[in-house]
C-alpha positions as CSV (number, residue, x, y, z in Angstrom):
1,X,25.2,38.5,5.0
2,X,23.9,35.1,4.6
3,X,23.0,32.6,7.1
4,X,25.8,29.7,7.7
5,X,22.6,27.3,7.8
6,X,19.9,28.7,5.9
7,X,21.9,30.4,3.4
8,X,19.1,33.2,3.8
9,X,20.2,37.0,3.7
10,X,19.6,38.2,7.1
11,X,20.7,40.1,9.9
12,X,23.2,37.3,11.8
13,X,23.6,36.8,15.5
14,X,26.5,36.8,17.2
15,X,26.6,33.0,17.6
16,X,28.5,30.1,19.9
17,X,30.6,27.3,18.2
18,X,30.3,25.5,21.5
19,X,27.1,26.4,23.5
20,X,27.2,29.0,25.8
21,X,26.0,26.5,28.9
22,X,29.4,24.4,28.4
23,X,31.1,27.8,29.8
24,X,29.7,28.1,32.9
25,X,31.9,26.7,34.7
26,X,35.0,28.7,33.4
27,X,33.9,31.9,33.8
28,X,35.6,34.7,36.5
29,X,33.4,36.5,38.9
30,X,32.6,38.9,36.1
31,X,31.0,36.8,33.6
32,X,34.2,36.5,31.9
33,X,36.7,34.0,29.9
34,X,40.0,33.7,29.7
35,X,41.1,32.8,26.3
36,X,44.7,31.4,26.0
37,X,46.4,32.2,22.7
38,X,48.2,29.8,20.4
39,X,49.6,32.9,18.7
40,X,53.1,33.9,20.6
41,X,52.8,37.2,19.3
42,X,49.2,37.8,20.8
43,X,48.0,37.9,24.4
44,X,45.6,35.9,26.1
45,X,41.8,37.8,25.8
46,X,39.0,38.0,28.0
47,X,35.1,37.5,26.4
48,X,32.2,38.0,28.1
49,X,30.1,35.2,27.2
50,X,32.6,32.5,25.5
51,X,33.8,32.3,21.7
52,X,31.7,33.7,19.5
53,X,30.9,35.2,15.5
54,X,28.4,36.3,13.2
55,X,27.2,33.1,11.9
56,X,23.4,32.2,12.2
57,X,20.5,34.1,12.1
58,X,17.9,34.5,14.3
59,X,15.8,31.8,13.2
60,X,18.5,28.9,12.8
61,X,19.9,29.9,16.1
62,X,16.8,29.3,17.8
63,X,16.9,26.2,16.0
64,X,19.8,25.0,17.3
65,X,19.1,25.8,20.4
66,X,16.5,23.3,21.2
67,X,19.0,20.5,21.0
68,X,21.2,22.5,22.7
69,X,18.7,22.9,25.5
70,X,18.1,18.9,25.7
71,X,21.7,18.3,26.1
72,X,22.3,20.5,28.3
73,X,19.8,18.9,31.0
74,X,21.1,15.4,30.0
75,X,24.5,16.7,30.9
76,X,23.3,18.4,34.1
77,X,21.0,15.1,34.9
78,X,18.0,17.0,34.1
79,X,16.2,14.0,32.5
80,X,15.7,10.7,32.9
81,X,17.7,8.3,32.0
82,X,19.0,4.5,32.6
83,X,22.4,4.3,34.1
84,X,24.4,1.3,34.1
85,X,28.4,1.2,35.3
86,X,30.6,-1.8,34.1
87,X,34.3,-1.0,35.7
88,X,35.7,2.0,33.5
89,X,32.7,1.8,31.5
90,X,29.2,3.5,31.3
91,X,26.3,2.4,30.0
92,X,23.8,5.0,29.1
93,X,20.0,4.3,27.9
94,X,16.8,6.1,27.5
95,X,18.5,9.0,25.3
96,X,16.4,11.0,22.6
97,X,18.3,10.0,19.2
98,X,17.6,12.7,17.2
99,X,18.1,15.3,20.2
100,X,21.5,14.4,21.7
101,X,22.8,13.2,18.2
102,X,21.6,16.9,16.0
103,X,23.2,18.5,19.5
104,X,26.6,16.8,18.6
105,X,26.0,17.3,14.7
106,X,25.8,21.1,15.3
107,X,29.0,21.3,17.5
108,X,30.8,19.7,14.4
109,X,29.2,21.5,11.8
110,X,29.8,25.0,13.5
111,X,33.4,23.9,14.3
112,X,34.1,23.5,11.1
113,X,32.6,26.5,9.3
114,X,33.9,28.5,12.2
115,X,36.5,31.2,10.7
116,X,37.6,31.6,14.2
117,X,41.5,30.0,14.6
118,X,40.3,28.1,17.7
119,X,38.7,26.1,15.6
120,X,41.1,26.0,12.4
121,X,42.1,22.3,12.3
122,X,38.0,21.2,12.0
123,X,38.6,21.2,8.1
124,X,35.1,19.0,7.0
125,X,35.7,19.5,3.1
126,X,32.4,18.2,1.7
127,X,30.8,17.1,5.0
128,X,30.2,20.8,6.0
129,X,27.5,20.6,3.2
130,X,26.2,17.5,3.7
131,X,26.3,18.4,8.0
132,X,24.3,21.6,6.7
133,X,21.6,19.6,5.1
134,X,20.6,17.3,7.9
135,X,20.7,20.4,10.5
136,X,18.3,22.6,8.5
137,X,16.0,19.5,8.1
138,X,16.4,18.4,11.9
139,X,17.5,14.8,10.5
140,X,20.1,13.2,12.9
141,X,20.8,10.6,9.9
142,X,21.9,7.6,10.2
143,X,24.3,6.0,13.6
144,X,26.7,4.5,11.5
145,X,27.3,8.0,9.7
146,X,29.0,10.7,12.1
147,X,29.0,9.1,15.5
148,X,30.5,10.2,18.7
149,X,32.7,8.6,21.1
150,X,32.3,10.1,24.6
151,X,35.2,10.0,27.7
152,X,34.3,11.1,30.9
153,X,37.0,13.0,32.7
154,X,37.3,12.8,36.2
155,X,39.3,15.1,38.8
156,X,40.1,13.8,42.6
157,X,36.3,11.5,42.4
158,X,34.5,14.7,40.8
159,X,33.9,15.3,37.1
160,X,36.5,17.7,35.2
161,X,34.3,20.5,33.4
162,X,37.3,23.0,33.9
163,X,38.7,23.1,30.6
164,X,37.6,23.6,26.8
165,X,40.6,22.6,24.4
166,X,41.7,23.2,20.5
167,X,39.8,20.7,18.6
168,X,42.1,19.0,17.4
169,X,42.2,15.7,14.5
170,X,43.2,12.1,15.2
171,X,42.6,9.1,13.3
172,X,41.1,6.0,13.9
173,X,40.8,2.3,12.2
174,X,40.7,3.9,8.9
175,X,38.4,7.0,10.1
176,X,38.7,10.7,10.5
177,X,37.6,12.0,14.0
178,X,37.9,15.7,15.7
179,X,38.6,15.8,19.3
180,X,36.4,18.3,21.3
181,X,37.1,18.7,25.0
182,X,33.8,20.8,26.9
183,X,31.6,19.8,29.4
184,X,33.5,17.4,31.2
185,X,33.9,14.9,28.0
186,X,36.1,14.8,25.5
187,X,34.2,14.0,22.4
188,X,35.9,12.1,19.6
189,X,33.1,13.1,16.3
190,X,33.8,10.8,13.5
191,X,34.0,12.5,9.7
192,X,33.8,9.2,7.2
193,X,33.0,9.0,4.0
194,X,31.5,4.9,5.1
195,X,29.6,3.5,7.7
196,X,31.8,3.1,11.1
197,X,30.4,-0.5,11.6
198,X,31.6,-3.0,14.4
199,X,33.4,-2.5,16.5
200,X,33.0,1.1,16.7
201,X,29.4,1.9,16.4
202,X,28.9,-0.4,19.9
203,X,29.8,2.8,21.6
204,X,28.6,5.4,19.7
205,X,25.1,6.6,19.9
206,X,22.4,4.4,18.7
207,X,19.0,4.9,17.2
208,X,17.5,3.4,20.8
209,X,18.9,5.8,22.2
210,X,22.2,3.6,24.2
211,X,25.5,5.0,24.1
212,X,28.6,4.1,26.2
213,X,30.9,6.7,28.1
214,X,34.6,5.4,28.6
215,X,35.8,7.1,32.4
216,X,39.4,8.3,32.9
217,X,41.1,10.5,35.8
218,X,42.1,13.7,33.9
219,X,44.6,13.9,36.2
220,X,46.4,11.1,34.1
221,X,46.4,12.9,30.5
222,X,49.6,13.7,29.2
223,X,48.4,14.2,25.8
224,X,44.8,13.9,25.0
225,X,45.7,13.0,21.6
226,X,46.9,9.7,23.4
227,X,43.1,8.9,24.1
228,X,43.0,7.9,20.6
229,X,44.3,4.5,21.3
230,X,41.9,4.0,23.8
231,X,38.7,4.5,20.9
232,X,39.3,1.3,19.8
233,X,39.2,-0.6,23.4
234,X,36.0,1.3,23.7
235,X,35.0,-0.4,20.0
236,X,35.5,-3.9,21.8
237,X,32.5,-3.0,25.1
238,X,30.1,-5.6,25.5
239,X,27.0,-5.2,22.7
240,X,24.2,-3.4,23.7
């Protein structure tokens, strides 16, 4: 079968939508998920090592994985970066571009050529082919073009990484966006045909490598779709 990425014949691996790291804090004592079904006719599941399908070969996974990797210690604080808190607000500095932004591309990309039903309402229409293109050349593109809003979740003063939701679409000042929830962040990934452009591209990752993070008690959700509203507040931050 071909590739997802490469289109190349090959023998495929058995591959993560969202990276295996952004499970480890919802596994059992045995290594295992639980998997809660939106179908009422089917029971919940247990896998051993999070969602995953035949998608990538060897090659492109590895390839993937290196962003994966760099995220994964920027999550964990394993790099260095510049830290600067404004009330609710965030300020982060010092992040690699092309790393952190071809991390979040990948997310989206694999979301939405994902045949899994988890991830049914990612529906990227021509942007899965133009996503494809910048992964297999490692080019994060442009800022203005599939940026990411980030929301910290906090629990009782700790972060929330408990939970992994259904991506799930909202919409925003004339802009598409999924909503991911892993890691302790819900992630709002913009799909636009046009630059995003002020007010909204104050927050989302720039090519200096400054992003802001919006905080919020998870504790407060009633609907995570509701966070939505709250994009645009982020739009209006101070300027970098």
């Amino acid at each position: 079968m071909p590739c997802a990425l490469c289109l190349q014949e090959a023998e495929l691996r058995r591959s993560h939508v969202i990276p295996e790291f952004l499970y480890e804090t919802l596994y059992d004592e045995k290594h295992r998920l639980q998997v809660l079904s939106i179908i009422p006719e089917q029971a919940n599941w247990r896998e051993q090592k999070g969602l995953r399908e035949r998608l990538l070969c060897d090659a492109c996974e590895q390839k993937l994985s290196v962003w994966e990797r760099y995220a994964s210690l920027v999550l964990k604080g394993g790099v260095s970066l510049t830290v600067r808190q404004e009330g609710n607000i965030v300020h982060i500095s010092d992040l690699d571009y092309r790393q952190f932004k071809l991390f979040q591309l990948s997310v989206l990309w694999r979301a939405g050529v994902s045949s899994l039903q988890f991830f049914e309402n990612v529906q990227l229409g021509k942007h899965a082919e133009a996503l494809r293109q910048l992964l297999l050349a490692g080019d994060p593109g442009s800022p203005e073009r599939y940026g990411c809003f980030m929301f910290g979740l906090k629990h009782e003063a700790g972060v929330f990484t408990g939970l992994i939701m259904q991506p799930g679409k909202v919409r925003l000042s004339g802009h598409i966006a999924y909503r991911f929830v892993f890691g302790g962040f819900l992630w709002a990934m913009f799909v636009s045909s046009h630059d995003l452009g002020a007010p909204l591209n104050q927050c989302t990752l720039s090519a200096a490598g400054n992003m802001a993070i919006l905080l919020r008690n998870a504790t407060d959700m009633e609907n995570l779709v509701s966070f939505s509203a709250e994009l645009d507040q982020m739009g209006r931050a101070p300027s970098r």
